[in-house]
N, CA, C and O atoms as a Tripos MOL2 file, in Angstrom:
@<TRIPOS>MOLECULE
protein
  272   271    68     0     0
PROTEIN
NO_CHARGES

@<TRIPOS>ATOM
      1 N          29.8420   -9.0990    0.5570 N.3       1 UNK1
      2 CA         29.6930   -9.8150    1.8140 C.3       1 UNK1
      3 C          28.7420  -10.9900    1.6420 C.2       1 UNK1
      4 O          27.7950  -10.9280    0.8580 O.2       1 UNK1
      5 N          28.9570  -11.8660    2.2490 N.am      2 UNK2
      6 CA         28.2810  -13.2460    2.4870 C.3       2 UNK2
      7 C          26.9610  -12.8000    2.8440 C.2       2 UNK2
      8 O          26.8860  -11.7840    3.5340 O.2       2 UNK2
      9 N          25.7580  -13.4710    2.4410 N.am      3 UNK3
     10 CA         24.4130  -13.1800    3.0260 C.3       3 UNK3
     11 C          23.8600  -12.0560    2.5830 C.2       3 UNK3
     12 O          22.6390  -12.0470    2.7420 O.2       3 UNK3
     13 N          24.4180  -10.8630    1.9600 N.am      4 UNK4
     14 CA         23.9990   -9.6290    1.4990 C.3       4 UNK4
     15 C          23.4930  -10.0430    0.1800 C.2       4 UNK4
     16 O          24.1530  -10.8770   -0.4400 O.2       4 UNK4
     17 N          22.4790   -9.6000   -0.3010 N.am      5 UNK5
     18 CA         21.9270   -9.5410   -1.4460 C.3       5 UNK5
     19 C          22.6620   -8.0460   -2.3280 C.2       5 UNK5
     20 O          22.7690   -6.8560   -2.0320 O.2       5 UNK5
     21 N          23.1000   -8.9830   -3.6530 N.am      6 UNK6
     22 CA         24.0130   -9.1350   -4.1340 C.3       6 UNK6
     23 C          23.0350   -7.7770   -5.2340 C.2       6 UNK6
     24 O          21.8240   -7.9330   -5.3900 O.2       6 UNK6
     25 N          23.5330   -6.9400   -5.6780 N.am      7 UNK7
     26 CA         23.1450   -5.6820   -6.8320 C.3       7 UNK7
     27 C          23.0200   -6.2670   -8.1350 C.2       7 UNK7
     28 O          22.9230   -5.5040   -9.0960 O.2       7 UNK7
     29 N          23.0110   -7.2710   -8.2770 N.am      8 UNK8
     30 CA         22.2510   -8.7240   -9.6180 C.3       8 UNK8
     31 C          21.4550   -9.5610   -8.9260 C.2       8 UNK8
     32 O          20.8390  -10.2860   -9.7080 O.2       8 UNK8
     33 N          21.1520   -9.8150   -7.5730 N.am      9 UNK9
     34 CA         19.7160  -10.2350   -7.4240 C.3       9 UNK9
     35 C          19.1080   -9.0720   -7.1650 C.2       9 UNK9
     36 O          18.1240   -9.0430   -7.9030 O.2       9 UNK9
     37 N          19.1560   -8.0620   -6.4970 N.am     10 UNK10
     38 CA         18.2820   -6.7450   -6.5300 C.3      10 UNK10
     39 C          17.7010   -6.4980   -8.2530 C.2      10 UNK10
     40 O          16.5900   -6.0520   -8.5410 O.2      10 UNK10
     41 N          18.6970   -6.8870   -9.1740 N.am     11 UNK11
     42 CA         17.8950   -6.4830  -10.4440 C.3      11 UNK11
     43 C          16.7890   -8.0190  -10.9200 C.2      11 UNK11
     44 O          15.9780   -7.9820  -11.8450 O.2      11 UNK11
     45 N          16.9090   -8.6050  -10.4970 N.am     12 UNK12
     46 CA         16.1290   -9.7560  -10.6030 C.3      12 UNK12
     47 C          14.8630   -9.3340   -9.8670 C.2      12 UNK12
     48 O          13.7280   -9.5900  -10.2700 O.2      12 UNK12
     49 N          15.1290   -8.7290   -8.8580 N.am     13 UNK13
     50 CA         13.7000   -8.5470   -7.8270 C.3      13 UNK13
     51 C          13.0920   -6.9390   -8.0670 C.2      13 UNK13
     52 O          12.4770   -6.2090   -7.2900 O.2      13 UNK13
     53 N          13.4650   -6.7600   -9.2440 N.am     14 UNK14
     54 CA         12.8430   -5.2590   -9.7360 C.3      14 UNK14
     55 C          11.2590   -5.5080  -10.3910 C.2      14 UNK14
     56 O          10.9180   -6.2940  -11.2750 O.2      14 UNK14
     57 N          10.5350   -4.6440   -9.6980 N.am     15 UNK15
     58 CA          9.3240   -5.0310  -10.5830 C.3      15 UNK15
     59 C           8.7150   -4.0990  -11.0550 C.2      15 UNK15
     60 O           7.5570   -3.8150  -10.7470 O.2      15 UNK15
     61 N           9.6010   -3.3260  -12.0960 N.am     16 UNK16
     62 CA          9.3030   -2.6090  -12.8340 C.3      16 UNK16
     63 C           8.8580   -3.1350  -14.6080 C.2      16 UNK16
     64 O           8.6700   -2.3940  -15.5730 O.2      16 UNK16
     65 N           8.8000   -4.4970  -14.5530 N.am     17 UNK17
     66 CA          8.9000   -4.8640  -15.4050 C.3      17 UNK17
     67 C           9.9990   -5.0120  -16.8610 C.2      17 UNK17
     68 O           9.8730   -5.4500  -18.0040 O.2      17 UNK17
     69 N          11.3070   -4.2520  -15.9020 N.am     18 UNK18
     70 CA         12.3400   -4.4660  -16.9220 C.3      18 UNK18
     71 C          13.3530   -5.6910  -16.5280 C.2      18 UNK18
     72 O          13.3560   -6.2360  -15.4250 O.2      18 UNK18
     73 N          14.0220   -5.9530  -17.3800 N.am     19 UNK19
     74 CA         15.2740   -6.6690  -17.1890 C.3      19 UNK19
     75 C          16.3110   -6.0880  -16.0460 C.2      19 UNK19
     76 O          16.7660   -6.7040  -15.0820 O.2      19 UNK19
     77 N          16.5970   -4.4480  -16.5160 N.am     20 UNK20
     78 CA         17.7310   -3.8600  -15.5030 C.3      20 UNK20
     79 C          16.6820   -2.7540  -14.8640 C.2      20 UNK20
     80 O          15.5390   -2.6020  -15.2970 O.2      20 UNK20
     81 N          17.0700   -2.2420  -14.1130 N.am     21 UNK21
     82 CA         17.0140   -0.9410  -13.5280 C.3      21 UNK21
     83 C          16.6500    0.0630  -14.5460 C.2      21 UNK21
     84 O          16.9000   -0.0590  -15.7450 O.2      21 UNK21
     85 N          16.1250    0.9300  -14.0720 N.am     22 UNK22
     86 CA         15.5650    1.9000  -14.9080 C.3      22 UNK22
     87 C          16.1640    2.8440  -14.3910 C.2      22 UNK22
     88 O          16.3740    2.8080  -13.1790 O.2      22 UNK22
     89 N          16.6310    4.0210  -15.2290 N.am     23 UNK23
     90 CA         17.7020    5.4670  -14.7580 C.3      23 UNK23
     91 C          16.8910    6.1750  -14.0290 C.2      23 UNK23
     92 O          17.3090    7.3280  -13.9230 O.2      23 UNK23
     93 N          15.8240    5.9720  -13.4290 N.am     24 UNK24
     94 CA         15.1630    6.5910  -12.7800 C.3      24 UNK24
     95 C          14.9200    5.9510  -11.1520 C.2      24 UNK24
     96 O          14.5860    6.4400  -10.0730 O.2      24 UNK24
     97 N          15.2290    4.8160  -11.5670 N.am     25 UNK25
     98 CA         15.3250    4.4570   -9.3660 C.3      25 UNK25
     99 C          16.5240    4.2460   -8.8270 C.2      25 UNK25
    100 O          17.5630    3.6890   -9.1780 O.2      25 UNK25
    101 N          15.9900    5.0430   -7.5320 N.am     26 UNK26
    102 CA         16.9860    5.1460   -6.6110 C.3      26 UNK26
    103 C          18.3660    4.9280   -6.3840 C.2      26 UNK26
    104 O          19.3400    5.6690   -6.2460 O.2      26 UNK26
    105 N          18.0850    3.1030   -6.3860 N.am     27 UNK27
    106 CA         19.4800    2.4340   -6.1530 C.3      27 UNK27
    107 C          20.5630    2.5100   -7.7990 C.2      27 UNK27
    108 O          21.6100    1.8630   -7.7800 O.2      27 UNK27
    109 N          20.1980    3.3220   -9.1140 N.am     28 UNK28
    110 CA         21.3040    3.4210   -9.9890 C.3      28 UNK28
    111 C          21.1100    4.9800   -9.8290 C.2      28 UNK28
    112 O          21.6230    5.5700  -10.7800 O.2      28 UNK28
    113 N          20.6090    5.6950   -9.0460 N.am     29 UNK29
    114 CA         20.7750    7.3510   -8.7310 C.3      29 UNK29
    115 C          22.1870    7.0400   -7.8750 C.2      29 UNK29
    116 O          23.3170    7.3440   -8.2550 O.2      29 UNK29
    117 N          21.9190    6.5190   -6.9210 N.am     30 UNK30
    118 CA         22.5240    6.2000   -5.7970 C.3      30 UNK30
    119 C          24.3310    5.5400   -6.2890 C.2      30 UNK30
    120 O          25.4380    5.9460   -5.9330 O.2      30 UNK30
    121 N          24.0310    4.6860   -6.9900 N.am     31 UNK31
    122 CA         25.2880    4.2870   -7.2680 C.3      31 UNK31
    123 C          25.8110    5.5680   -8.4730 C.2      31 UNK31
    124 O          26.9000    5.1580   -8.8750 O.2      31 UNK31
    125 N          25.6110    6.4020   -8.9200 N.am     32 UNK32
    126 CA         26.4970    7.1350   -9.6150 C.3      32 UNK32
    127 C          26.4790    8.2610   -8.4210 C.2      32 UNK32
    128 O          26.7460    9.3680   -8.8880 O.2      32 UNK32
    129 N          26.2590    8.2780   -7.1350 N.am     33 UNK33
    130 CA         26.2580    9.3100   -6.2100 C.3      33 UNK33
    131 C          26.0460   10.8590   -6.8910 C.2      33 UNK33
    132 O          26.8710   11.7670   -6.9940 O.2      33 UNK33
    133 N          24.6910   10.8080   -7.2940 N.am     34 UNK34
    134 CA         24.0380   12.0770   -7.4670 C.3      34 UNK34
    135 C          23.0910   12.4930   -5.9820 C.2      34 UNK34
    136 O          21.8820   12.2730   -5.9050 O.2      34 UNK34
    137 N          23.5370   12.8360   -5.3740 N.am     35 UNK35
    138 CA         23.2620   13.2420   -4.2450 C.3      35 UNK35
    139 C          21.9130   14.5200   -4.6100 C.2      35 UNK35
    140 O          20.7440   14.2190   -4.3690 O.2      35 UNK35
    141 N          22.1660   15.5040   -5.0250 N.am     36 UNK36
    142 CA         21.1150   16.5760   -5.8890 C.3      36 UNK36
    143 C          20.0490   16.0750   -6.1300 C.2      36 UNK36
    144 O          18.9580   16.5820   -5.8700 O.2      36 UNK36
    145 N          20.2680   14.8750   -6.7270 N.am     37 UNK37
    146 CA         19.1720   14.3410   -7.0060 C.3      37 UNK37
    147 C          18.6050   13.2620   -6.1330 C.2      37 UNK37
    148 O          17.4290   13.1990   -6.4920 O.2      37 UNK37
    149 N          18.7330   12.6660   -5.4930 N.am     38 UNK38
    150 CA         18.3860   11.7040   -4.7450 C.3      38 UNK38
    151 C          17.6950   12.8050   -3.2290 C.2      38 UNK38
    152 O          16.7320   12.5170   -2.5190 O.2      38 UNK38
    153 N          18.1970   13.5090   -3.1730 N.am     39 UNK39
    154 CA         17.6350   14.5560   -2.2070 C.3      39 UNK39
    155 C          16.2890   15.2040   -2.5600 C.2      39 UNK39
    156 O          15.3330   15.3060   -1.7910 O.2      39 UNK39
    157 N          16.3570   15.6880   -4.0060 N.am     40 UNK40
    158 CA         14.2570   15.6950   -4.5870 C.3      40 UNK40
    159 C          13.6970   14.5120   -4.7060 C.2      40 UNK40
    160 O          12.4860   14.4760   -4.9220 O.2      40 UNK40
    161 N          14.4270   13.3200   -4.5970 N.am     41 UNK41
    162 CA         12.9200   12.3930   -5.1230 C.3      41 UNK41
    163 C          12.5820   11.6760   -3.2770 C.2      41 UNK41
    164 O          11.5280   11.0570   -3.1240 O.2      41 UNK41
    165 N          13.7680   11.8840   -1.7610 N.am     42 UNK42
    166 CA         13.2300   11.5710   -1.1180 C.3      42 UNK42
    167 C          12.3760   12.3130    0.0010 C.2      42 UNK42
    168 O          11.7520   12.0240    1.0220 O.2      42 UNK42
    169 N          12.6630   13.3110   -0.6790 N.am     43 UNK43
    170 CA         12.4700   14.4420    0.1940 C.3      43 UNK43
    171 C          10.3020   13.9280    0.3860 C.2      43 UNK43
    172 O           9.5960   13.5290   -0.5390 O.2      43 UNK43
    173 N           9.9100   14.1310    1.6840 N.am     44 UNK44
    174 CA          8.6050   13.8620    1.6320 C.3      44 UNK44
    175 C           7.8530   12.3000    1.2760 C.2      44 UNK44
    176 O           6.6980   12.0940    0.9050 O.2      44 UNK44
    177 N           8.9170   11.3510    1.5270 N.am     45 UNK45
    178 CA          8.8350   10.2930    1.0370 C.3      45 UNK45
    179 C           7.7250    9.5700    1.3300 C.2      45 UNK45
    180 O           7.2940    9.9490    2.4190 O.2      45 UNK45
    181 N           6.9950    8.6160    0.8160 N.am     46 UNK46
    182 CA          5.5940    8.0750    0.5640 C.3      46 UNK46
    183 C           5.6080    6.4760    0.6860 C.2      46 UNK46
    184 O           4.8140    5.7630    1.2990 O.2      46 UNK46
    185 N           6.9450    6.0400   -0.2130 N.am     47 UNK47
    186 CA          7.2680    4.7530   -0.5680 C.3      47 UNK47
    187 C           8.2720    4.2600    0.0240 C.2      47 UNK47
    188 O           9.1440    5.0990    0.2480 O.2      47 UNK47
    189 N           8.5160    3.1360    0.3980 N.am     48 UNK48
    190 CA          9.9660    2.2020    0.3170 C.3      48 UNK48
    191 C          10.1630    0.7530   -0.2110 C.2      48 UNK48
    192 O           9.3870   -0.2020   -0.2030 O.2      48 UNK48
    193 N          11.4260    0.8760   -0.6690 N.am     49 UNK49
    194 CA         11.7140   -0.1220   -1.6550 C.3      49 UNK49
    195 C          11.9990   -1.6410   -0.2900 C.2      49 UNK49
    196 O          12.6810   -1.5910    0.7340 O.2      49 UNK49
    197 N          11.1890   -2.8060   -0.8320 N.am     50 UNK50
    198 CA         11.1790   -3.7230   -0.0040 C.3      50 UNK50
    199 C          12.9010   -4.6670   -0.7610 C.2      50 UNK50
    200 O          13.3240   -5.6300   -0.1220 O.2      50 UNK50
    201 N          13.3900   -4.3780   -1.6040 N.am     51 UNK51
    202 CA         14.4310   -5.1360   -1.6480 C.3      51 UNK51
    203 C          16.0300   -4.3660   -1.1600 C.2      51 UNK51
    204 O          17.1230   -4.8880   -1.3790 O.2      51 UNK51
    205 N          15.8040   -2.9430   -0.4220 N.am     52 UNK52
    206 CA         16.7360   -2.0400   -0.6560 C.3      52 UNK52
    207 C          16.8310   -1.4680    0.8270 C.2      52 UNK52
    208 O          17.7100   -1.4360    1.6880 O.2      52 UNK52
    209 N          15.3890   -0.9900    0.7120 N.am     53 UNK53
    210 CA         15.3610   -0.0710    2.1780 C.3      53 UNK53
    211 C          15.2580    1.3610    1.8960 C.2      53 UNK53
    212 O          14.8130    2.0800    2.7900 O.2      53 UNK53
    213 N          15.6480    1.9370    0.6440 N.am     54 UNK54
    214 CA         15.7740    3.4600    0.1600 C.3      54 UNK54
    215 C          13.9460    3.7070    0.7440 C.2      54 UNK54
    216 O          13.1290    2.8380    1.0460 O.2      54 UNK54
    217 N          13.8410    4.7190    0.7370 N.am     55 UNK55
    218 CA         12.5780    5.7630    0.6300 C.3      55 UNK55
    219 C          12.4920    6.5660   -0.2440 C.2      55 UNK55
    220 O          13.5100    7.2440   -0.3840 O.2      55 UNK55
    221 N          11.2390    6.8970   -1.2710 N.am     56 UNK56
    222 CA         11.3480    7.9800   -1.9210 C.3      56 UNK56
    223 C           9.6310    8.2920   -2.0700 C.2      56 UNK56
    224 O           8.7240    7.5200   -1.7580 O.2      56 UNK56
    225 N           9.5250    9.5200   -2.5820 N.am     57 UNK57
    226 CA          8.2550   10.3610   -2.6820 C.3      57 UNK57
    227 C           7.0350    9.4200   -3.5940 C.2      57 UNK57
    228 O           5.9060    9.0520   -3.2660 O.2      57 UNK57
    229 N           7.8760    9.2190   -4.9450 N.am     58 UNK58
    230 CA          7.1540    8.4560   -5.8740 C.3      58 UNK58
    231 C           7.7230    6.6560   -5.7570 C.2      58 UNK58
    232 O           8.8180    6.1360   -5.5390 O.2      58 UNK58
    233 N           6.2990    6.1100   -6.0370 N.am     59 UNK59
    234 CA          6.9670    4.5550   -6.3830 C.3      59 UNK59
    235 C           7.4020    4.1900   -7.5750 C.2      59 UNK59
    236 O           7.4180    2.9760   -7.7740 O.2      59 UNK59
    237 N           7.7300    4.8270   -8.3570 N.am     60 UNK60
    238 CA          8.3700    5.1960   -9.7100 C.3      60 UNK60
    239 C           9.9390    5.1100   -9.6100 C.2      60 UNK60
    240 O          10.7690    4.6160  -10.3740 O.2      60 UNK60
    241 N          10.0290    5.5950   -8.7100 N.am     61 UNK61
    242 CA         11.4380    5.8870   -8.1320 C.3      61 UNK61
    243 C          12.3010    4.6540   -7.6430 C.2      61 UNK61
    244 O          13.5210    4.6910   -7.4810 O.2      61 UNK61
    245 N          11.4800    3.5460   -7.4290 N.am     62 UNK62
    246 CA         12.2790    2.2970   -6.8620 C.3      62 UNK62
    247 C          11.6810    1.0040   -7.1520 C.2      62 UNK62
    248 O          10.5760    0.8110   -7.6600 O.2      62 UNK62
    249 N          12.4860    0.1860   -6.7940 N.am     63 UNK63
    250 CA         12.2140   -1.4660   -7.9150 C.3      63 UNK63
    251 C          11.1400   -2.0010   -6.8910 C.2      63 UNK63
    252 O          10.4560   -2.7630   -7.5760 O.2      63 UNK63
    253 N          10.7110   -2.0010   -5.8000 N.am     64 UNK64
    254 CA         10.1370   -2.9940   -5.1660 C.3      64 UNK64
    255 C           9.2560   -2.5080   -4.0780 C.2      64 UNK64
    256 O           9.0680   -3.0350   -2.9820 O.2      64 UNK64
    257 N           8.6090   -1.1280   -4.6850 N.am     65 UNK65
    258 CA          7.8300    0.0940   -3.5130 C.3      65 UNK65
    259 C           6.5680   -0.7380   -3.1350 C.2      65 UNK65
    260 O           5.8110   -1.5150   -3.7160 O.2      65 UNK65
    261 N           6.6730   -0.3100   -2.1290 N.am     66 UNK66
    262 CA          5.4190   -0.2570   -0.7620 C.3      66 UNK66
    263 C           5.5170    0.7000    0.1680 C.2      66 UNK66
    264 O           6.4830    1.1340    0.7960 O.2      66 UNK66
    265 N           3.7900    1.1030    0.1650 N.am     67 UNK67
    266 CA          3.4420    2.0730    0.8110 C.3      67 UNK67
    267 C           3.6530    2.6390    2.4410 C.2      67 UNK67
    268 O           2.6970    2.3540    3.1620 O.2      67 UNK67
    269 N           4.6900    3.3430    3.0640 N.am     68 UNK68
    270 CA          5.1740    3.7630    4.3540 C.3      68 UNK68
    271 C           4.0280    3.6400    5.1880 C.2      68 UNK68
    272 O           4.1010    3.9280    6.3830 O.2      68 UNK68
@<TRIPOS>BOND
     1     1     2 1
     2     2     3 1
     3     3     4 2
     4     3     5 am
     5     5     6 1
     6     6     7 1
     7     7     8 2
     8     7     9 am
     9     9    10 1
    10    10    11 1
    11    11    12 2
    12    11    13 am
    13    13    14 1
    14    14    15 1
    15    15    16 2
    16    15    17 am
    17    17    18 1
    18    18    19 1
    19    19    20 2
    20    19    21 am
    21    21    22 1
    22    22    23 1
    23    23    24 2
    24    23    25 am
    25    25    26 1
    26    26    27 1
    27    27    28 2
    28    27    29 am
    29    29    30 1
    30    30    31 1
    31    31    32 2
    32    31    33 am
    33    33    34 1
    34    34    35 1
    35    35    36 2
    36    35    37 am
    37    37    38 1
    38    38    39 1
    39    39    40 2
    40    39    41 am
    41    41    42 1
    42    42    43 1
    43    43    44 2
    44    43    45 am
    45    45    46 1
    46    46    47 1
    47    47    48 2
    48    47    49 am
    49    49    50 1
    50    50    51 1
    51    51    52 2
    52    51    53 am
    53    53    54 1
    54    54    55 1
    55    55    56 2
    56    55    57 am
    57    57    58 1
    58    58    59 1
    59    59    60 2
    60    59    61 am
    61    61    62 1
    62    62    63 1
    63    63    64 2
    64    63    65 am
    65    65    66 1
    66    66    67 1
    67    67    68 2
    68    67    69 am
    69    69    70 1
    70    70    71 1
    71    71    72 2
    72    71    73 am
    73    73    74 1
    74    74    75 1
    75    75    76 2
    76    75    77 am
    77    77    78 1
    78    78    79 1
    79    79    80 2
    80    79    81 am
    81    81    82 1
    82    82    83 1
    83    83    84 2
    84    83    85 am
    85    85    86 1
    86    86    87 1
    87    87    88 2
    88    87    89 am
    89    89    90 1
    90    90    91 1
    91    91    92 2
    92    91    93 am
    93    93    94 1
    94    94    95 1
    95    95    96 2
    96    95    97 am
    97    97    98 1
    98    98    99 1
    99    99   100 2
   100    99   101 am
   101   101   102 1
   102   102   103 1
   103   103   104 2
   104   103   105 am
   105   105   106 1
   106   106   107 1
   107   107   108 2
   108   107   109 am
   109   109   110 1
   110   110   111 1
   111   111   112 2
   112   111   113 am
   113   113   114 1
   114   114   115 1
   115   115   116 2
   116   115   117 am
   117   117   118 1
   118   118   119 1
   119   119   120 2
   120   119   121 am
   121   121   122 1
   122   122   123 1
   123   123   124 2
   124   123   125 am
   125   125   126 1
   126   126   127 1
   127   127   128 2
   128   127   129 am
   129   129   130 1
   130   130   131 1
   131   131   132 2
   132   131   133 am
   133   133   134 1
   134   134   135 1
   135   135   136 2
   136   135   137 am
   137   137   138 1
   138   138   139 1
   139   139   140 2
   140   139   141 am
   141   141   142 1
   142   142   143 1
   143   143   144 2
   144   143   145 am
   145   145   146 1
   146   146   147 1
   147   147   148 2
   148   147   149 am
   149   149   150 1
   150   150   151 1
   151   151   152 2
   152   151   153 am
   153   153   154 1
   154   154   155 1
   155   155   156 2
   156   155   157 am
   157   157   158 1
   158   158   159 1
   159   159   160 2
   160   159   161 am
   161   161   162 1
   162   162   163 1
   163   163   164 2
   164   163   165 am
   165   165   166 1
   166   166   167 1
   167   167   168 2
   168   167   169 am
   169   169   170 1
   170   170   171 1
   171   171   172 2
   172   171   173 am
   173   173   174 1
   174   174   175 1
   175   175   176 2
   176   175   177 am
   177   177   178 1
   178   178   179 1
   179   179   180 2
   180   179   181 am
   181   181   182 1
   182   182   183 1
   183   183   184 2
   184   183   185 am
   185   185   186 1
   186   186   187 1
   187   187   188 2
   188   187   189 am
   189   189   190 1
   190   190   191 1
   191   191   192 2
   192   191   193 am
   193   193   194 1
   194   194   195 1
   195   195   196 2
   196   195   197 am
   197   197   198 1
   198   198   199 1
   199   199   200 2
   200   199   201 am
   201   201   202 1
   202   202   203 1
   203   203   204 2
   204   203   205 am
   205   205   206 1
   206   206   207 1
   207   207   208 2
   208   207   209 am
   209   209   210 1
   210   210   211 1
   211   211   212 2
   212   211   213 am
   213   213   214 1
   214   214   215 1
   215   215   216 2
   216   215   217 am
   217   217   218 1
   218   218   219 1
   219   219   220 2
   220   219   221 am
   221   221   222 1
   222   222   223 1
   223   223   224 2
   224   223   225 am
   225   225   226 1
   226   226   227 1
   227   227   228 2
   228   227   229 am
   229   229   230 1
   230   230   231 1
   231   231   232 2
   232   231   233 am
   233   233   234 1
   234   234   235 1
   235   235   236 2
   236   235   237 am
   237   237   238 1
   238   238   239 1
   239   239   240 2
   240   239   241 am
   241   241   242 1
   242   242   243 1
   243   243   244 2
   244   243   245 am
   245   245   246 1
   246   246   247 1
   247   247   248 2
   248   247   249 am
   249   249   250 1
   250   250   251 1
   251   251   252 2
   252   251   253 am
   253   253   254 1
   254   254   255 1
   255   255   256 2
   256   255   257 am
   257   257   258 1
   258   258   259 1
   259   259   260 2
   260   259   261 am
   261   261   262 1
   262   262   263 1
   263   263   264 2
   264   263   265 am
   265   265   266 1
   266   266   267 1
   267   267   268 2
   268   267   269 am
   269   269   270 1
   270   270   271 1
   271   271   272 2
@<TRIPOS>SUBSTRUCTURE
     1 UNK1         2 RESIDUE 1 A UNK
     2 UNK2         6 RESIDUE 1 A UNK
     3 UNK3        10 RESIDUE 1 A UNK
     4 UNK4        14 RESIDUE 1 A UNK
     5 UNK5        18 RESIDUE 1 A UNK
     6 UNK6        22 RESIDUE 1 A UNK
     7 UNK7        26 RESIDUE 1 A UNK
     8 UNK8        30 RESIDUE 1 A UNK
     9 UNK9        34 RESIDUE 1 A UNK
    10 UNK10       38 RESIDUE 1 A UNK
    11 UNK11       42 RESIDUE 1 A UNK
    12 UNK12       46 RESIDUE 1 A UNK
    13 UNK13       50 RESIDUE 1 A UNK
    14 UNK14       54 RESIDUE 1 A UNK
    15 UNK15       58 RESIDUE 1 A UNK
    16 UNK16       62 RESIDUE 1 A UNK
    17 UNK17       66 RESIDUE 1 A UNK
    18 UNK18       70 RESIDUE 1 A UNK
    19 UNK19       74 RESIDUE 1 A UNK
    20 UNK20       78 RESIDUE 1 A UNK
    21 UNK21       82 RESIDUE 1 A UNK
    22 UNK22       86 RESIDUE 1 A UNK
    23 UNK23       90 RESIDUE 1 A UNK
    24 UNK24       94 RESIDUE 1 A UNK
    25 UNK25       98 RESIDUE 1 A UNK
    26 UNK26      102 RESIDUE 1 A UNK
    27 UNK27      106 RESIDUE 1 A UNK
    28 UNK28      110 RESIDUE 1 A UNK
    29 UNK29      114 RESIDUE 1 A UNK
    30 UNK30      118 RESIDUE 1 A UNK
    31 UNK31      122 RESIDUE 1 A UNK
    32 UNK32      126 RESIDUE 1 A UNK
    33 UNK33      130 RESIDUE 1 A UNK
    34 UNK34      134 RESIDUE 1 A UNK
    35 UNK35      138 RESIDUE 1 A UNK
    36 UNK36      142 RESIDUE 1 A UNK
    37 UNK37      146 RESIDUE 1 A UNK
    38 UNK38      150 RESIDUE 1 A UNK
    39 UNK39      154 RESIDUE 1 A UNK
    40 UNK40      158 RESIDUE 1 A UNK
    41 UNK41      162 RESIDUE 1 A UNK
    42 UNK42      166 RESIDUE 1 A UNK
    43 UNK43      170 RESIDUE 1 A UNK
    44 UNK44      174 RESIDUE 1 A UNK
    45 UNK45      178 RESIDUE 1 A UNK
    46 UNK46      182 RESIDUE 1 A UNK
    47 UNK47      186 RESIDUE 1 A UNK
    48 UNK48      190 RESIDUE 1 A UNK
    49 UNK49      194 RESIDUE 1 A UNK
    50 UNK50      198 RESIDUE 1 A UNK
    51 UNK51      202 RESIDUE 1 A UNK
    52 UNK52      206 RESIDUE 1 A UNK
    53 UNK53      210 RESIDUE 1 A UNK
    54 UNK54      214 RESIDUE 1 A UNK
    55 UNK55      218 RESIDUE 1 A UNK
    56 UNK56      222 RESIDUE 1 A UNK
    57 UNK57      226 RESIDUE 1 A UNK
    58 UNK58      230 RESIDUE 1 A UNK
    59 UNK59      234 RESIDUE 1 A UNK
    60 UNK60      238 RESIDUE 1 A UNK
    61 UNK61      242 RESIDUE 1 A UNK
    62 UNK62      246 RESIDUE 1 A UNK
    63 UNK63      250 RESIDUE 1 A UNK
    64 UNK64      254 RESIDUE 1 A UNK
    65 UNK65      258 RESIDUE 1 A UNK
    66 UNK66      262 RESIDUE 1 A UNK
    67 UNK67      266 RESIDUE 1 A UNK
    68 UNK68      270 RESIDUE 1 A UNK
């Protein structure tokens, strides 16, 4: 969609210090729909990702966390 930020600028605005996504946040949990898992890391959530919107427990868990 027009105006939506596009899942290649989301990896641009990761600041995890990698190039891609790391197998550990959210939004590439999310796209292989592991549900199991995405259910322990938001469960009690702490953080949210400012380029996404996800929530999760740890800021480990997502490219662009700030504190809830």
């Amino acid at each position: 969609m027009e105006g939506d930020m596009s899942h290649h600028d989301t990896l641009k605005h990761c600041k995890s210090g990698q190039d891609c996504h790391e197998v550990n946040h959210l939004c590439q949990i999310a796209a292989k729909r592991d549900m199991g898992r995405i259910r322990e890391l938001v469960k009690d959530s702490q953080f949210y990702c400012k380029n996404c919107g996800r929530a999760a427990r740890d800021a480990a868990n997502l490219c662009n966390p700030s504190a809830i």
